[in-house]
Each structure stands twice: as C-alpha cells, then as structure tokens.
N, C-alpha and C positions, 0 to 999 in steps of 0.2 A: 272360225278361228277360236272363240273364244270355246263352247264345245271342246276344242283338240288340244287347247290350255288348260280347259279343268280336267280333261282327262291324263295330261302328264302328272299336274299336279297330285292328282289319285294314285296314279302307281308310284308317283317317289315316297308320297308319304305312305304308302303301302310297304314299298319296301323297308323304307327306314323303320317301321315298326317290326315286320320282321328282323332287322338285325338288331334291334333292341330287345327283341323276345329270345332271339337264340343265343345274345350274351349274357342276359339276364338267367336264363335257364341253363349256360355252362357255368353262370359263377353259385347258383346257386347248386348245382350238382355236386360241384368242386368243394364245396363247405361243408355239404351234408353227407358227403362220403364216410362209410365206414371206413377202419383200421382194415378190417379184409379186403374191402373194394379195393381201398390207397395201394395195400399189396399186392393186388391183382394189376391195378394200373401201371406201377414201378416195376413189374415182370414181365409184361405183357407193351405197353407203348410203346409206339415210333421213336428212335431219338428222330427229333429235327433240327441240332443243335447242338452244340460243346463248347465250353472255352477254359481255360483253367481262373480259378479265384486267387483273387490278392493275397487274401489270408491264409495263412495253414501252412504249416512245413512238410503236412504230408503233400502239398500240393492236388489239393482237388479240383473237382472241374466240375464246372454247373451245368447241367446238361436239362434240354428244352423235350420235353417228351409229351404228345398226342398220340389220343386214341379216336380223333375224328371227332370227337365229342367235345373232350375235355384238353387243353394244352395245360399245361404245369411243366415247373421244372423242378429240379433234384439235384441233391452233393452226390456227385461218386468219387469215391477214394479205393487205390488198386494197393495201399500200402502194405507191403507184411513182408516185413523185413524181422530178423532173427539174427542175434550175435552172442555170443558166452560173455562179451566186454563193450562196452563204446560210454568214448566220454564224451559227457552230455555238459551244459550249463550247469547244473545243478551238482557236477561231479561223474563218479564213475559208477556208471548201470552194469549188477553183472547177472547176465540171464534176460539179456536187453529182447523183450518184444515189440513188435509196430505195428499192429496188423487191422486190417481191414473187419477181419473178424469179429473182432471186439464189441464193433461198432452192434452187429446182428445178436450178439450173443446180449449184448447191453439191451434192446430194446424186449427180444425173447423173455429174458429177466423182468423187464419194465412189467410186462404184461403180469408175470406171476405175481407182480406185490403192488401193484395200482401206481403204477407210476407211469404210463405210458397215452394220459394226457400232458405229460410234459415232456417226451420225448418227441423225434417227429419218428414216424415209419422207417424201418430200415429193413433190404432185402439184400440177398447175393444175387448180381447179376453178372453176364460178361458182356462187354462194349470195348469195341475197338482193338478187339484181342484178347485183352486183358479182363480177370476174375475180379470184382470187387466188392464193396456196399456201397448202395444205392438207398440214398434216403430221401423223402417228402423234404422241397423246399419249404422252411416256413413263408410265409408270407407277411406282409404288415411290420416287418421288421424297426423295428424303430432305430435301435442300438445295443452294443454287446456291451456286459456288464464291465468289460476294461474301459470304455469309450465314458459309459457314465460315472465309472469313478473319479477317470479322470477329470471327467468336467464337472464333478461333483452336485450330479442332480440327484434331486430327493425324488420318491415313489411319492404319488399324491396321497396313497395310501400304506401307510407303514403298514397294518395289519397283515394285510393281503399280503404285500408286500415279504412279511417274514414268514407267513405261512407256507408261501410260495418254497423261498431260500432254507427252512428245515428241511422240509421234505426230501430239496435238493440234496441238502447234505447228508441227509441221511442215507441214499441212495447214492453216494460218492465214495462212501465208507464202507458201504457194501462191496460194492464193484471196485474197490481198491484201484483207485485211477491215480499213476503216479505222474498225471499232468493233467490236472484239473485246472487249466487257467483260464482267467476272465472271459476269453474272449468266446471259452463255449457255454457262456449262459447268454440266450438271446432274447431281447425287449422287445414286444411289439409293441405298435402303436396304441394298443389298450393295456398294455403293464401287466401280459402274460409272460411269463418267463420258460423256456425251452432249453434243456442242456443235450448239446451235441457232441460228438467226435470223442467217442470212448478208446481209441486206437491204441493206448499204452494203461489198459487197466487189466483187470484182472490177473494181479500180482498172487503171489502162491502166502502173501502175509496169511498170518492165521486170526491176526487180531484186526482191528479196526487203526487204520496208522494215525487218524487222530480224535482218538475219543472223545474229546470236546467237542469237536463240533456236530456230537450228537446232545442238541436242546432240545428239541421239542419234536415231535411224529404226528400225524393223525390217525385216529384212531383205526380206521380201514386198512390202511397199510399197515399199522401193527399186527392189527389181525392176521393179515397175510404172510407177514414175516415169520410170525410163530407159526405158520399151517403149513410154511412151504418144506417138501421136504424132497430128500434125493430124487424120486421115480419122476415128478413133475419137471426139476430141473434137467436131467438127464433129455427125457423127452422133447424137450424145448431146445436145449443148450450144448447139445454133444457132439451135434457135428461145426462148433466153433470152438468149443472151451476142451483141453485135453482133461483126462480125470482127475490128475493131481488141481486144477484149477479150477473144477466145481464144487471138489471136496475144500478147498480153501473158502469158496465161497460160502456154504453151508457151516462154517467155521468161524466166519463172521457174520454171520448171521444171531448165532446163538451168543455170541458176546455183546452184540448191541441189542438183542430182546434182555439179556440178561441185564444190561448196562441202563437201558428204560425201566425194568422192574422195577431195579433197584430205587432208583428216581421217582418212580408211584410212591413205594414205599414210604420213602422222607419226604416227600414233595403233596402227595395228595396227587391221583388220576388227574383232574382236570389242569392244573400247574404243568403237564406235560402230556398230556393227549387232549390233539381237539379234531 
C-alpha cells in the first residue's frame, strides 16, 4: 500500500509540475513575442471566444484567440462608417469618417516614427462575417486615463510619467484624431501607458489642430519624423489611408519638426529632446 501511495504521489506531483512548466512557458512565449509573431498570431488564431466590451461607441468585441500554444485575446472593431454630415456631441462633422482602418493605418505609422511600443498590434482580419482591426489585448491593465483622472491619482513617477504623455501627444497631432478621449490611454499595472482606437483620425487638416500640445519629443522619434517620407508611408499606409490623407499627414509632419526646431532654437536641444 504504501509503495502504491508514494507512487500516486509521484505522478500528481509529476504532473502538476508539468502544468506549471507549460503555463510558465506560454506566459513567457506570450511576453517575449515579437510585433511580427503578435501579427502572425492575430491573422492566423483560433477565435475561441467573443463578447462585445462595455466601453466604446464603436462597440467592440474582445475576442479569445489560441494557437495551441499560446491563448490571448484582442479588440476587434468592424466600424467604417462614412457621412458628408452627422451631428456629433462636440457639433457638426462634415466629411464625418469612423473606420476601422484607421486603427491599422495608425499602428503601420507607429512603426515608421518609434512609436509602436506604446501602441498595441493592429491587423485587418474578417470574423464573423465581417472585415475589421484586430489588435493585441493589453494586458495588466490597471486603468484608462479617464478613470484616473477622475479619481485623481498621481503616477508615482511624474518623469516617466510625462515622458510617456509627450510622446503620446505628439503622435496624436500627427495622426490628427478628432476623438482622442481619456479613455484611449491605458495604465498598466506598472504605469505604462498604451493609446488605442484611432477610428476617427486622420483628418485631411494640414496643420497640427493643437500645436500646444506639442512640449517636448524624444529625440528618436524626432529623428524619424524628419526621415519619413512619402514612398515609406505610402508602402505601409495605402491600402487604409486614401492619398489626399497621407499627403495631410506628411503635411503635419513638417509643421511639427518645423514647430520642435523652432523650440531648439529659443529653448536649447535638451529643454525639448530627450
């Protein structure tokens, strides 16, 4: 008896350490994914799962996707809707866009100017019928920047903290997002910051619609800002953005390098690149 008790004993804890070994090695797979892998997984996964999220007026839907390996989930948003009018809260939109596109064409971007460790992954897939974007669920979410205002928490580190929120903005000013609201910057549990749901940006402005809230850049992404130029975006960005909407965006591009010079200029490089 006692023999056929320590050998139960042996295979449970046998096995338990197998299943501590193969969730340790999908979370660790899951973390040390590249941006390619993340894309290949978000194209290519099982959905096992759907529901629609609370948040968002485009109404997305968190969707549960495995490759046998790895399980994650993902936003998918099938929005793209088109009007010459619609009145919105904020007033009347005329040349009103909503599209799902945005979202793909905003991360394609991310990548050209270093911005797309604050982005999550975004692909076009179709699910359920319907064409969309499909982007990497963050994870470790803590709370959206509407949630902390409201309840008025401080970042334990402002530094980090504003370095994060420049960057953000400077990248909001590019992509001309005419609903940048709170709710799409998101907190993780470590006080990284993630800006999602670009579905009503890239407006045909030619200028940056609020040039103040261009403070401060790092200096990588400057770099990149001034290198980028049509053939790259094009390549990246043309089967989401029509022409008149990449040429806008290369058009605020050069007003906010111009609008940073300027700022070296009187300020001193380090006062506004870090």
């Amino acid at each position: 008896m006692n023999s056929l008790h320590s050998r139960w004993r042996e295979l449970i804890l046998t096995a338990l350490v197998c299943l501590t070994c193969q969730l340790f090695m999908a979370a660790a797979d899951e973390t040390t994914l590249t941006n390619d892998q993340i894309k290949q997984f978000l194209l290519t996964a099982k959905v096992v799962s759907s529901k629609e999220t609370a948040k968002g007026v485009t109404h997305p839907s968190r969707v549960t996707l495995s490759d046998g390996t790895i399980t994650h989930d993902a936003s998918f948003q099938a929005i793209n809707e088109h009007a010459a009018e619609k009145e919105l809260e904020t007033g009347l939109a005329i040349n009103f866009v909503d599209s799902y596109k945005y979202n793909i064409a905003a991360y394609e971007l991310a990548e050209l100017v270093g911005m797309d460790d604050m982005i999550p992954v975004y692909v076009e897939r179709k699910l359920n019928g319907k064409t969309g974007s499909l982007s990497w669920w963050v994870p470790s979410v803590k709370m959206d920047e509407a949630d902390r205002y409201k309840q008025k928490i401080k970042a334990p580190d402002t530094d980090a903290w504003n370095s994060q929120m420049y960057k953000i903005r400077v990248f909001d000013q590019l992509v001309s997002d005419s609903d940048p609201n709170l709710t799409n910057v998101l907190i993780t549990e470590d006080w990284k910051l993630w800006r999602i749901d670009f579905t009503r940006a890239f407006r045909l402005n030619k200028e940056p619609a609020h040039p103040k809230d261009l403070v401060r850049c790092p200096r990588q992404m400057f770099e990149k800002l001034k290198s980028l130029d049509a053939n790259a975006l094009d390549a990246k960005t043309s089967h989401y953005l029509s022409k008149d909407e990449r040429k806008a965006v290369l058009q605020r591009r050069d007003k906010i390098v111009a609008q940073f010079q300027t700022m070296i200029a009187e300020k001193g490089e380090n006062e506004v690149l870090y």
